[in-house]
Backbone as JSON, one array per atom type, in Angstrom:
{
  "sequence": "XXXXXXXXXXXXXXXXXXXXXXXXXXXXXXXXXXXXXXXXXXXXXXXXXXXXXXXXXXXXXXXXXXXXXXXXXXXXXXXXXXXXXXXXXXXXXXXXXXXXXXXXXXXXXXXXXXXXXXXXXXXXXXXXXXXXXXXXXXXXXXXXXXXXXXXXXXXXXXXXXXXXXXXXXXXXXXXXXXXXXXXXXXXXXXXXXXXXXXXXXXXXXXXXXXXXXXXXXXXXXXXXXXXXXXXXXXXXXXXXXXXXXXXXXXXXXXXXXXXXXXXX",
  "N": [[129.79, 125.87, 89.94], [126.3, 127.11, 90.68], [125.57, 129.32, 93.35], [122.91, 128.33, 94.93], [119.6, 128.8, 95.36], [118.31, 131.28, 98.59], [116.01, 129.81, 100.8], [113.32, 131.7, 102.07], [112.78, 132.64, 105.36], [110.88, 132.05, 106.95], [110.02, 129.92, 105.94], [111.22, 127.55, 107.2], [109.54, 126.94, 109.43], [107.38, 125.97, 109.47], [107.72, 123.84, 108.26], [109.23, 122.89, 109.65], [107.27, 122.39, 111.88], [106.1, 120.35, 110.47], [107.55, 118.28, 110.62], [107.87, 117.5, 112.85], [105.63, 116.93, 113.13], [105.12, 114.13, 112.48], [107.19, 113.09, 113.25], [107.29, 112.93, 116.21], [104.96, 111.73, 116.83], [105.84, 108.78, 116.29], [108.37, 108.59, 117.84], [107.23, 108.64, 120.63], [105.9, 106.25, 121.04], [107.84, 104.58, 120.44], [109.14, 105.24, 122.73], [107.45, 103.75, 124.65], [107.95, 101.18, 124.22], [108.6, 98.4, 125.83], [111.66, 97.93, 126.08], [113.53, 95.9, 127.48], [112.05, 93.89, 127.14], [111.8, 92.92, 124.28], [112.17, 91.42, 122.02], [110.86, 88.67, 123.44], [108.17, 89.72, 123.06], [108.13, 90.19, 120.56], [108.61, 87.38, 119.36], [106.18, 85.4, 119.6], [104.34, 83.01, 118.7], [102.03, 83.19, 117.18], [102.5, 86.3, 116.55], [104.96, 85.98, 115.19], [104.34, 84.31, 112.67], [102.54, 86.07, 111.44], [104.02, 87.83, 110.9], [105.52, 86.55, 109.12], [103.76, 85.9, 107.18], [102.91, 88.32, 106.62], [104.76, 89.56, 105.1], [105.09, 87.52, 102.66], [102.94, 87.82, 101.71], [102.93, 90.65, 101.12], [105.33, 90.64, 98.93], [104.0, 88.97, 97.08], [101.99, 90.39, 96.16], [103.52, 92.68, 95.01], [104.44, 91.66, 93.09], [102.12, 91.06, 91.61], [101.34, 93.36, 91.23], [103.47, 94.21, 89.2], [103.34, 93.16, 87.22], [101.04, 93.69, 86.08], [100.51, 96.67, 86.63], [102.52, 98.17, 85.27], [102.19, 97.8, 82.33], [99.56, 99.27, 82.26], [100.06, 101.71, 83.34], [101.99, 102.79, 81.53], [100.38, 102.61, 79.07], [98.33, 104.74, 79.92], [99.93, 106.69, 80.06], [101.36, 107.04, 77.13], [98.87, 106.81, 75.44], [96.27, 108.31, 74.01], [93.5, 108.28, 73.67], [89.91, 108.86, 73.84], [88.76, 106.97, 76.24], [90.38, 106.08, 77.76], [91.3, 108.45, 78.97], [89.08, 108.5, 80.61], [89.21, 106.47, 81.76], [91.41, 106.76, 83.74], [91.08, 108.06, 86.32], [89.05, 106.38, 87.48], [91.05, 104.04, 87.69], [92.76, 105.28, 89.58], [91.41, 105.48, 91.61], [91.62, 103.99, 94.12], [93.36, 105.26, 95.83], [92.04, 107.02, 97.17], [90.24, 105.85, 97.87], [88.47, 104.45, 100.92], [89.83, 101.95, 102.64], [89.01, 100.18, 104.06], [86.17, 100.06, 102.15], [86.99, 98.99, 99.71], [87.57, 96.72, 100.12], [85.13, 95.21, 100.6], [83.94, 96.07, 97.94], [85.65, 93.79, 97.01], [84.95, 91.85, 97.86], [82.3, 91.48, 97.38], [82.46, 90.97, 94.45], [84.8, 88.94, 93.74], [83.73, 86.84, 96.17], [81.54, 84.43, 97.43], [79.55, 84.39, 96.5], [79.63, 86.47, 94.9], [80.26, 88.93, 91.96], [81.92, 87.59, 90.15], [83.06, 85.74, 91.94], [80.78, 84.13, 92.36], [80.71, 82.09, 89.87], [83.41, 81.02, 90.46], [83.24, 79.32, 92.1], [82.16, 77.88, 91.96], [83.43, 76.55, 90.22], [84.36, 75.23, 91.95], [86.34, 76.75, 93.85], [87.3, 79.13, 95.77], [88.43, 82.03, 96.51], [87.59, 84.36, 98.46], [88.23, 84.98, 101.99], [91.04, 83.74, 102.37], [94.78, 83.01, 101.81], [95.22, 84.19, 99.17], [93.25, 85.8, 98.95], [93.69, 87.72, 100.47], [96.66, 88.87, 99.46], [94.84, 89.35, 96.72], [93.75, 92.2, 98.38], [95.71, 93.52, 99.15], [97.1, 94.01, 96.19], [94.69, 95.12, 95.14], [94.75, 97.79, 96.8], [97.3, 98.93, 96.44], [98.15, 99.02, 93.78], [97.54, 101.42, 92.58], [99.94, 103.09, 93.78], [102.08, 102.31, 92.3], [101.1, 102.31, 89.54], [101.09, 105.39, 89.36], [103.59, 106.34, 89.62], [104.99, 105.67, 87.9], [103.83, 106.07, 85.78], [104.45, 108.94, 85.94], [106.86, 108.77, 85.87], [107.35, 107.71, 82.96], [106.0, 109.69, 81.33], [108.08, 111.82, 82.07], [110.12, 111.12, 81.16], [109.95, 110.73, 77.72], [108.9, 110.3, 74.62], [111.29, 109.84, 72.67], [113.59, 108.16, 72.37], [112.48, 105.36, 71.97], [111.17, 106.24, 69.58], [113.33, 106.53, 68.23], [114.73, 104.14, 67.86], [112.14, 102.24, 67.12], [112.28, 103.49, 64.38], [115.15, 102.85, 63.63], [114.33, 99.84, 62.63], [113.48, 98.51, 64.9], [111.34, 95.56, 66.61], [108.49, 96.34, 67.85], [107.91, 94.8, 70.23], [110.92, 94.44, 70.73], [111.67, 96.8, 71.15], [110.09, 97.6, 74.01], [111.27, 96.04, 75.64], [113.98, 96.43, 75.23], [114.71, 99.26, 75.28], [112.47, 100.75, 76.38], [111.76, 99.8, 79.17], [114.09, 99.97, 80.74], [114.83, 102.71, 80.22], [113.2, 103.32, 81.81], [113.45, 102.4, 84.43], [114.07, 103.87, 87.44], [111.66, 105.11, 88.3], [110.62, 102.92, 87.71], [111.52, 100.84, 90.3], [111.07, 102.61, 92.25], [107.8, 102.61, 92.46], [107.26, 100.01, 93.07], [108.52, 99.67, 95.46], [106.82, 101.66, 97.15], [104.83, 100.28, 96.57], [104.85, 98.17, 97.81], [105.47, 99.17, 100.27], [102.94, 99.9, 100.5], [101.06, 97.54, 101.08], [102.32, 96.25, 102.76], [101.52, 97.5, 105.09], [98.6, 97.45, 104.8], [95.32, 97.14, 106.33], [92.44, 97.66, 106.53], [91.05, 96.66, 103.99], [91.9, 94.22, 103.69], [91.02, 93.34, 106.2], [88.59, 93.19, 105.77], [87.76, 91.81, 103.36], [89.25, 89.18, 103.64], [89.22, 88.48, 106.56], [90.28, 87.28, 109.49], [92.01, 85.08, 110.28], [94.39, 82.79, 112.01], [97.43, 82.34, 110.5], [97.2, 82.25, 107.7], [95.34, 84.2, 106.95], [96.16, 86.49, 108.84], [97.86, 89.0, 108.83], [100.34, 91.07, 109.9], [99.48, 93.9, 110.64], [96.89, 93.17, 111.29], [97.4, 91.51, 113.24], [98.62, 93.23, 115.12], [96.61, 94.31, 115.65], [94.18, 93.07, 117.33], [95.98, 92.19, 118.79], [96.3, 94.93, 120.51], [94.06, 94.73, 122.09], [94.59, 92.82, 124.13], [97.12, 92.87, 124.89], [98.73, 95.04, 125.25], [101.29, 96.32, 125.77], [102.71, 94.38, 123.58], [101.27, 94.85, 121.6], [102.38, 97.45, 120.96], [105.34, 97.23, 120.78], [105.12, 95.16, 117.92], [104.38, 97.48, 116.23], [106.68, 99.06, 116.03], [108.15, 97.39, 115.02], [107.13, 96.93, 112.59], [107.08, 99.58, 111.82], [110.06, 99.66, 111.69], [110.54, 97.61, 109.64], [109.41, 98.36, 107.06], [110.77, 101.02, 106.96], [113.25, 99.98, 106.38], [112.28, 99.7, 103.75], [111.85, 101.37, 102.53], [114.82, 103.18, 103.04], [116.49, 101.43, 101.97], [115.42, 101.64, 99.49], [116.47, 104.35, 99.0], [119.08, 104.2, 99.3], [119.52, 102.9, 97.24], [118.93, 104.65, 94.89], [120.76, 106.43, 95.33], [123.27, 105.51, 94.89], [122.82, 105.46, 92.1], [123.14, 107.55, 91.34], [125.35, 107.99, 91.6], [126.41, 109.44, 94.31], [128.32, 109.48, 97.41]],
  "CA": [[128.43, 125.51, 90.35], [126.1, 128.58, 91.51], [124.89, 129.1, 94.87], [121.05, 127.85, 95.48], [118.67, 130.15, 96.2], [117.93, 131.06, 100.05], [114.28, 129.68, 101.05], [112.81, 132.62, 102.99], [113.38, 132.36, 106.6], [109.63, 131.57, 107.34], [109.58, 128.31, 104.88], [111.65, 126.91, 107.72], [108.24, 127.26, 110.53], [105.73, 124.93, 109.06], [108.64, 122.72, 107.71], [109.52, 121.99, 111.4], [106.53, 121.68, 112.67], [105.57, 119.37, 110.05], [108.77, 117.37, 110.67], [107.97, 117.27, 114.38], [104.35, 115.88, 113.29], [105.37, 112.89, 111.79], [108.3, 112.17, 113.97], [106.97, 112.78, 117.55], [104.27, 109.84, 117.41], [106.49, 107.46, 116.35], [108.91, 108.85, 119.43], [106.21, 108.59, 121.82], [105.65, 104.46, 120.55], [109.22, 103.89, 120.59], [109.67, 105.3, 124.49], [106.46, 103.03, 125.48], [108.24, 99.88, 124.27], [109.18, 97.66, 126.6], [112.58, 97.23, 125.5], [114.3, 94.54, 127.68], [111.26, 92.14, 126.92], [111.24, 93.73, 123.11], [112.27, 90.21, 121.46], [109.81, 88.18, 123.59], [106.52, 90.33, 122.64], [107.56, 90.26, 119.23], [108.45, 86.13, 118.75], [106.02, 84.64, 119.83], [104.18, 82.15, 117.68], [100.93, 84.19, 116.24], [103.18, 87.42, 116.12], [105.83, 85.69, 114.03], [103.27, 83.47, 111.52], [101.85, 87.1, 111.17], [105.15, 89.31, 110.12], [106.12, 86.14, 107.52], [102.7, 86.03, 105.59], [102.89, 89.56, 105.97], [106.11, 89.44, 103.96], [105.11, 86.63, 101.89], [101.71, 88.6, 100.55], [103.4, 91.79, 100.0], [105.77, 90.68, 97.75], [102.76, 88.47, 96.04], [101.25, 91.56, 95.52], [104.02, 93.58, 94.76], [104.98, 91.16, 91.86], [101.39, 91.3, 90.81], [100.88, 95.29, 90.72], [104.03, 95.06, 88.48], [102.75, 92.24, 86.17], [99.75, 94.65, 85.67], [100.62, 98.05, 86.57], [103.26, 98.12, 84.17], [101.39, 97.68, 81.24], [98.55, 100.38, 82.42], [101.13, 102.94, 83.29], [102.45, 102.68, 79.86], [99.1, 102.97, 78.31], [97.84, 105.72, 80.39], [101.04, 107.86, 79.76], [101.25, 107.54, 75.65], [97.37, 106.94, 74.92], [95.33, 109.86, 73.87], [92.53, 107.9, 73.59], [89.33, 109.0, 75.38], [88.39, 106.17, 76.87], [91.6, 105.95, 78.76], [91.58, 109.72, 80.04], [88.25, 108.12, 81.55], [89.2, 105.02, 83.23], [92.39, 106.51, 84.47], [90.32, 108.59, 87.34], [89.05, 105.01, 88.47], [92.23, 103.16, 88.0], [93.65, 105.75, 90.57], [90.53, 105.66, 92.91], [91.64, 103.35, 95.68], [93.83, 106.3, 96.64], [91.42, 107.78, 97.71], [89.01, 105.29, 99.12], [88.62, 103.81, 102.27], [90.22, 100.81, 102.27], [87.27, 98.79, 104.09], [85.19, 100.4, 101.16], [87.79, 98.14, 98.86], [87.27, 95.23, 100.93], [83.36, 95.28, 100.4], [83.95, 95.45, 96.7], [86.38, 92.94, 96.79], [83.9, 90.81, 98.29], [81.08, 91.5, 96.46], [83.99, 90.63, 93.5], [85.45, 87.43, 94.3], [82.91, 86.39, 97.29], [81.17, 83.13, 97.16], [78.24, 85.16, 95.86], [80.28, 87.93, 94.07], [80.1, 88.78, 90.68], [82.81, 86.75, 89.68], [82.77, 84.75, 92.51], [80.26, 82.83, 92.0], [81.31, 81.25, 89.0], [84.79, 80.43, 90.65], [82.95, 78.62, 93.42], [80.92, 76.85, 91.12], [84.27, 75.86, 89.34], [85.43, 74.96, 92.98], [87.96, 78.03, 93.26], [87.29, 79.86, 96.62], [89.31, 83.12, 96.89], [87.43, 85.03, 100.03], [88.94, 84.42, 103.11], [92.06, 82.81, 101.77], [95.6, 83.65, 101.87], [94.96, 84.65, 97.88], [92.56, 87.16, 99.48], [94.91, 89.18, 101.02], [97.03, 89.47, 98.0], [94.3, 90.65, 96.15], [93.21, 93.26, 98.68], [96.67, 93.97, 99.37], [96.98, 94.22, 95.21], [93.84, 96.35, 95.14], [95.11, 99.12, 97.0], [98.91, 99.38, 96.26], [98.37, 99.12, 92.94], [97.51, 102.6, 91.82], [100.95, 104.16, 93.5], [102.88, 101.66, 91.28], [100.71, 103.11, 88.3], [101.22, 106.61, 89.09], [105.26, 106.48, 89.91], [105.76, 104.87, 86.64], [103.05, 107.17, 85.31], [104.91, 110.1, 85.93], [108.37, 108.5, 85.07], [107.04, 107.32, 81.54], [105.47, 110.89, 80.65], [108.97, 112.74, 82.12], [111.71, 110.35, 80.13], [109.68, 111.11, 76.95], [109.18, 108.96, 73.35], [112.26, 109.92, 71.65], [114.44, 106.95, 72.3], [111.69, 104.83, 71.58], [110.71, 106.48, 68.12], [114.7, 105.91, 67.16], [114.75, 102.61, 67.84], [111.6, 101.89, 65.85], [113.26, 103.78, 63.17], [115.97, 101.47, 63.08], [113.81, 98.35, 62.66], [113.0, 97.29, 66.16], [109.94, 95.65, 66.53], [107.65, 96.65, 69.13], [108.11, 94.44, 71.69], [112.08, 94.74, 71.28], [112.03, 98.48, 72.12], [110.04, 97.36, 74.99], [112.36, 95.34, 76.59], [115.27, 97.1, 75.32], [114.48, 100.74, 75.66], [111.18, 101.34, 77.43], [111.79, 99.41, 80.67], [115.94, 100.53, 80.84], [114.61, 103.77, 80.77], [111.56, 103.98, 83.26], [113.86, 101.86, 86.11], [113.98, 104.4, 88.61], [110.66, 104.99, 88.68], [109.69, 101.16, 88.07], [111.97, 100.74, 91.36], [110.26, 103.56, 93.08], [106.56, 101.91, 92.35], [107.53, 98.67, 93.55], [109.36, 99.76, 96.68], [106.1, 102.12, 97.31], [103.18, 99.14, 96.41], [105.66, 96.94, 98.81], [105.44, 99.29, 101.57], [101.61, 99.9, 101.21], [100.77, 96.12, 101.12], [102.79, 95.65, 104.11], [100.34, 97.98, 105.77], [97.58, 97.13, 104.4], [94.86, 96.59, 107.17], [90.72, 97.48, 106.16], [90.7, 95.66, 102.96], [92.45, 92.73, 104.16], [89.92, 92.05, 107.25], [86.91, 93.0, 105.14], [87.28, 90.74, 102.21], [90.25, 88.18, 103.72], [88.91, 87.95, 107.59], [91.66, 87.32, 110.08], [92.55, 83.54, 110.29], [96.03, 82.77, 111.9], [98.48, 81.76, 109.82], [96.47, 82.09, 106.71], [95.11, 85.56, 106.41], [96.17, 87.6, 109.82], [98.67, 89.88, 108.62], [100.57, 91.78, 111.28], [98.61, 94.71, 111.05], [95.82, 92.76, 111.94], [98.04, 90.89, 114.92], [98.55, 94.36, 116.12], [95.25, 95.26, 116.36], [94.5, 92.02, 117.6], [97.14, 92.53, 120.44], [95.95, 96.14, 121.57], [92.88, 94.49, 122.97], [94.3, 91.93, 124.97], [98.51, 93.06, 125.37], [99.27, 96.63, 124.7], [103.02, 96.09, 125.05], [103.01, 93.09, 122.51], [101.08, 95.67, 120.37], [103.61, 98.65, 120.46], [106.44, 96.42, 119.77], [104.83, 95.23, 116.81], [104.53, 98.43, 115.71], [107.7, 99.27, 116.12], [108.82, 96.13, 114.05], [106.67, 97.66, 111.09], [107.79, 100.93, 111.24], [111.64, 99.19, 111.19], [110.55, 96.68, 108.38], [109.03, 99.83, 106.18], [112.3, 102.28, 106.96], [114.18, 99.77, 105.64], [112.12, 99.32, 102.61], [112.42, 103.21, 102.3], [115.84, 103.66, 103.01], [116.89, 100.92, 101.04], [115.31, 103.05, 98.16], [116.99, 105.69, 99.06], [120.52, 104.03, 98.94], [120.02, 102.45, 95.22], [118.88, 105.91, 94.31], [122.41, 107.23, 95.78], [123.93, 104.38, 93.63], [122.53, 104.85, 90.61], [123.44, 109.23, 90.98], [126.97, 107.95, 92.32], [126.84, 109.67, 95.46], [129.34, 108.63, 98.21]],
  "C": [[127.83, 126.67, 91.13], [125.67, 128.13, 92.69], [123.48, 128.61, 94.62], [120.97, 129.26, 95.78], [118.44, 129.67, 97.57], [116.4, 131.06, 99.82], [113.95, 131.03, 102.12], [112.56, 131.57, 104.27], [112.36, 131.32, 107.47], [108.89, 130.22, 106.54], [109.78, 127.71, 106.65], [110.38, 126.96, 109.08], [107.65, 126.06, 110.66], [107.09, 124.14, 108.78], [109.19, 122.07, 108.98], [108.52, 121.24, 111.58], [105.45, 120.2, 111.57], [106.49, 118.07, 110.22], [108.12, 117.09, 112.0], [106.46, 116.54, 113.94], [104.3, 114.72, 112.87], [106.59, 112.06, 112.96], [107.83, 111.82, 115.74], [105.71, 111.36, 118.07], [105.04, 108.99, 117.69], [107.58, 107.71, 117.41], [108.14, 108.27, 120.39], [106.36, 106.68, 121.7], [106.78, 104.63, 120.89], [109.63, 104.23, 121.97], [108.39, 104.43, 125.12], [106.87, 101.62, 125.19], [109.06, 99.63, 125.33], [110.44, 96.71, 126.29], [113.54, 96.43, 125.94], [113.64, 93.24, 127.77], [110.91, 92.03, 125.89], [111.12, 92.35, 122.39], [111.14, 89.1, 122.03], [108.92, 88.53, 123.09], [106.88, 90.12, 120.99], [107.78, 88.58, 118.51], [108.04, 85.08, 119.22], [104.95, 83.71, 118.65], [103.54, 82.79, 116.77], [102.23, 85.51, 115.45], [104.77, 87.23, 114.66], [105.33, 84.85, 112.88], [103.08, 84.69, 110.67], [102.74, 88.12, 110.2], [105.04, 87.89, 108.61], [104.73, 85.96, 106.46], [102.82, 87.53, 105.55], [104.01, 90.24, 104.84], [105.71, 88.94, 103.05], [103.97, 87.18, 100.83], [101.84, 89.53, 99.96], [104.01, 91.77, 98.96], [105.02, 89.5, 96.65], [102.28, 89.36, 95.29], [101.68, 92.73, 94.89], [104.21, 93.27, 93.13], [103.8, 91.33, 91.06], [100.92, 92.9, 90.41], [102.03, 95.28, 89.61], [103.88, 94.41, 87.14], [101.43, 93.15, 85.49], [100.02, 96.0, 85.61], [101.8, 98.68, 85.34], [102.79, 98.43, 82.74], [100.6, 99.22, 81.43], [99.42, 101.24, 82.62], [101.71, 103.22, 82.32], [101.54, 103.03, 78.99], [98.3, 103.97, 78.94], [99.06, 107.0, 80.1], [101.31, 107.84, 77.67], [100.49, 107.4, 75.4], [97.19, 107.72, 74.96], [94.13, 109.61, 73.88], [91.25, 108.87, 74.69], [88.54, 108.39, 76.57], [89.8, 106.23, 78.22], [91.45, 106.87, 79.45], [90.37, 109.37, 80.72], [88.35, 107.37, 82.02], [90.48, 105.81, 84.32], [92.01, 106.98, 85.85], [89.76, 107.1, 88.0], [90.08, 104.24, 88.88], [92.74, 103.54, 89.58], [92.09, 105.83, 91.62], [91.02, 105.02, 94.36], [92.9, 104.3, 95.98], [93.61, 106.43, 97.79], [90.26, 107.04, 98.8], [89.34, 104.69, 100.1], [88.63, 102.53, 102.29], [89.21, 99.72, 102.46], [86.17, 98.45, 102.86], [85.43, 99.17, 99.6], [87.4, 96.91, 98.87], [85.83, 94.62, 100.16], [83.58, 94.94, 99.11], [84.86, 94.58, 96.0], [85.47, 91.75, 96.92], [82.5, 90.45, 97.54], [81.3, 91.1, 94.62], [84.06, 89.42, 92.7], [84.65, 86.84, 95.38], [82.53, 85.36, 96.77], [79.71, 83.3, 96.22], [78.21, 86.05, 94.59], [80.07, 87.52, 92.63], [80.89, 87.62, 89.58], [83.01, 85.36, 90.24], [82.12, 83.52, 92.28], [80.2, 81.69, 91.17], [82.74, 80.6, 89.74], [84.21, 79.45, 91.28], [82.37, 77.69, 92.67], [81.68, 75.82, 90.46], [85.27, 75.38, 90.88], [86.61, 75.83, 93.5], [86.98, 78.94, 94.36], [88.45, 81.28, 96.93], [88.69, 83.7, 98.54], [87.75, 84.26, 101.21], [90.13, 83.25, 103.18], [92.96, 83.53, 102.11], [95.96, 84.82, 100.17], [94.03, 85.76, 98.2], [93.4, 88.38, 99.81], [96.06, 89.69, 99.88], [95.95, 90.33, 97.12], [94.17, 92.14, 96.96], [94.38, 94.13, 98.99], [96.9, 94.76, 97.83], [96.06, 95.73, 95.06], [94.34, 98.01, 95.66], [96.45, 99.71, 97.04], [99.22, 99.57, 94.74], [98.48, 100.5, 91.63], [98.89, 103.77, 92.51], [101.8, 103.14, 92.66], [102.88, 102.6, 90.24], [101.29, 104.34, 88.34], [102.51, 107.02, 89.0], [105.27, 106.48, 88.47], [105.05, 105.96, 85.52], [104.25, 108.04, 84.49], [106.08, 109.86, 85.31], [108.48, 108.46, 83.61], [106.77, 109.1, 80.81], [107.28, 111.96, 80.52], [110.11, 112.46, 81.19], [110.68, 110.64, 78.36], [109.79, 109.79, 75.78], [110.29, 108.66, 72.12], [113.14, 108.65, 71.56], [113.34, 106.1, 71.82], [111.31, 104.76, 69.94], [111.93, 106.13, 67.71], [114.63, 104.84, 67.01], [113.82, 101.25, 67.37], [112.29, 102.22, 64.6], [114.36, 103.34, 62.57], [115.54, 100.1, 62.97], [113.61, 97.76, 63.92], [111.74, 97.04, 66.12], [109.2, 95.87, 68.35], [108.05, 96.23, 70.47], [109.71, 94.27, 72.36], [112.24, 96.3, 71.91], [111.67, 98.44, 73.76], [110.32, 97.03, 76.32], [113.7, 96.26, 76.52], [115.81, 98.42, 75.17], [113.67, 101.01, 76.53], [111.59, 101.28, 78.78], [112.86, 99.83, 81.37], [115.74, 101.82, 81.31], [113.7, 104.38, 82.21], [112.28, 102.89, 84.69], [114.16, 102.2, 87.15], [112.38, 104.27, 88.91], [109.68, 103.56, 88.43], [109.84, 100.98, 89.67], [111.24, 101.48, 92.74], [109.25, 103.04, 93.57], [106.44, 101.12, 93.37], [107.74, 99.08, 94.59], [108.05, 100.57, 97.5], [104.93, 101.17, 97.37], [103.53, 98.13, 97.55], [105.66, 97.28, 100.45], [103.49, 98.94, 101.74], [101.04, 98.86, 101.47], [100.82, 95.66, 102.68], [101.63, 95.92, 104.84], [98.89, 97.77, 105.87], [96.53, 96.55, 105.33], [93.21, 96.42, 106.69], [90.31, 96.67, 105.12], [91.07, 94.52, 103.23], [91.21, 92.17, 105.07], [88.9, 92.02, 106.77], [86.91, 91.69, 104.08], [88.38, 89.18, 102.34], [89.94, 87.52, 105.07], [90.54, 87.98, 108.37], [91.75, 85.97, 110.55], [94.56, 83.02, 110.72], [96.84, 82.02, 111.06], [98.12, 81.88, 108.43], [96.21, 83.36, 106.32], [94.92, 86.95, 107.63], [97.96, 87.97, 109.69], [99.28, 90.3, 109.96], [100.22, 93.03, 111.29], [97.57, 94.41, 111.6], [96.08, 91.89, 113.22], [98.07, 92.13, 115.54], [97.39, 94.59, 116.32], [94.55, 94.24, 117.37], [94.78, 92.16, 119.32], [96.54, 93.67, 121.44], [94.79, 95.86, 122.72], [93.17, 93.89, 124.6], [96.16, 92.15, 125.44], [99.12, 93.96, 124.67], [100.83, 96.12, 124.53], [103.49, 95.65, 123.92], [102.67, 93.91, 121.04], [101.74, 96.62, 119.61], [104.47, 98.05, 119.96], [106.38, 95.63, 118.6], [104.58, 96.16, 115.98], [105.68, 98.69, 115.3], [108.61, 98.6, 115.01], [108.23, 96.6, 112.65], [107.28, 98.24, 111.05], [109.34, 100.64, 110.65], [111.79, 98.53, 110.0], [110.25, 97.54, 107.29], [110.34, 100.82, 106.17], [113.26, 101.32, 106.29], [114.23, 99.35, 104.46], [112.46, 101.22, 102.16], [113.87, 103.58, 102.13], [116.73, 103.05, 102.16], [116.45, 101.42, 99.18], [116.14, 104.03, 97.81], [118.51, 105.4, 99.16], [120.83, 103.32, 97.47], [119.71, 103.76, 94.89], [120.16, 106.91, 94.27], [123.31, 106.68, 94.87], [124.07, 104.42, 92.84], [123.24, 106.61, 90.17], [124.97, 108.97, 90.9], [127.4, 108.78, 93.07], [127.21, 109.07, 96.72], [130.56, 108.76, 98.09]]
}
């Protein structure tokens, strides 16, 4: 096995100090918790209603980015079409936008008024300010790193297995199941584990088009913010409880990925 190449000496500079910019906040938070009253601030009634819908919507929303994103990631990576190379620049917009901005056209959407809305309402079928709200808006903006993971995975594993396995008589939707998906399960896994964190997080689209209602549609991003007003402590240590509930959606990534290489 050869040696690696050496990174020049001066990679290692900026690679600190970008390490140190990511890690030193969350230092700073973690020495301002109040950690022999850490379990009180974080169970008390609101604050624990708040983590389990916030659990309960992410993986609503995780299951629905993969019920959907799936499909579109598949059809954005072998289409040539040019309709496609033009939607896919929207598909991937909520990147980029500002999540409140989401909210708004979530609302204007699904609202009681909204484009769509108003027919639901008409058919009795309220979505805004629901716990089905927050899934969508959670949906809305986790859904384009699903797409793009899987994206990229679909384009890099290539159509050759695929074309054999037509070539031996499979029909379509067996290759699907029994090639396509086999192959793209790191980066399905990836998606998912990525749409699952951003959900969690998920704060501007949620209060714009979901409101903050306890038990119903106040997330614990929106209990933390919530909290800062009226019990800083209560707020950091909800932080804290994210950042731990997220590292261990991360790291748990990062030990099936070890799994699947068979390192250990």
């Amino acid at each position: 096995m050869g040696q690696a190449s050496a990174l020049p000496r001066w990679v290692y500079l900026p690679a600190t100090v970008g390490a140190a910019f990511v890690v030193l906040p969350l230092a700073a938070m973690a020495a301002k918790v109040d950690w022999p009253n850490f379990w009180s601030l974080i169970s008390s009634t609101s604050s624990t209603a708040a983590l389990l819908l916030s659990l309960k919507t992410a993986f609503a929303s995780t299951m629905l980015c993969l019920i959907l994103g799936v499909p579109m990631a598949l059809v954005l990576a072998r289409s040539d079409a040019r309709p496609v190379r033009w939607l896919r620049p929207l598909i991937l917009l909520p990147l980029v936008l500002p999540p409140v901005v989401g909210g708004i056209a979530l609302l204007y959407t699904f609202g009681r008024l909204g484009l769509i809305g108003q027919y639901l309402d008409a058919a009795g079928i309220r979505i805004a300010f629901t716990t089905a709200a927050v899934v969508l808006a959670q949906t809305f903006v986790s859904l384009p790193f699903l797409v793009i993971a899987l994206e990229g995975a679909a384009r890099t594993a290539g159509r050759n297995y695929e074309v054999v396995a037509a070539t031996l008589g499979a029909r379509p939707t067996t290759v699907w199941w029994r090639v396509t998906l086999p192959l793209l399960a790191p980066g399905l896994i990836s998606g998912a584990v990525l749409a699952f964190a951003r959900a969690l997080g998920e704060f501007g689209a949620t209060l714009t088009f979901a409101g903050s209602r306890e038990g119903v549609t106040r997330t614990l991003p929106l209990e933390i913010y919530l909290q800062r007003e009226t019990d800083a402590d209560a707020a950091v240590a909800l932080s804290i409880l994210l950042v731990v509930v997220a590292a261990v959606v991360v790291l748990g990534l990062g030990a099936r990925k070890l799994g699947n290489t068979g390192v250990g």
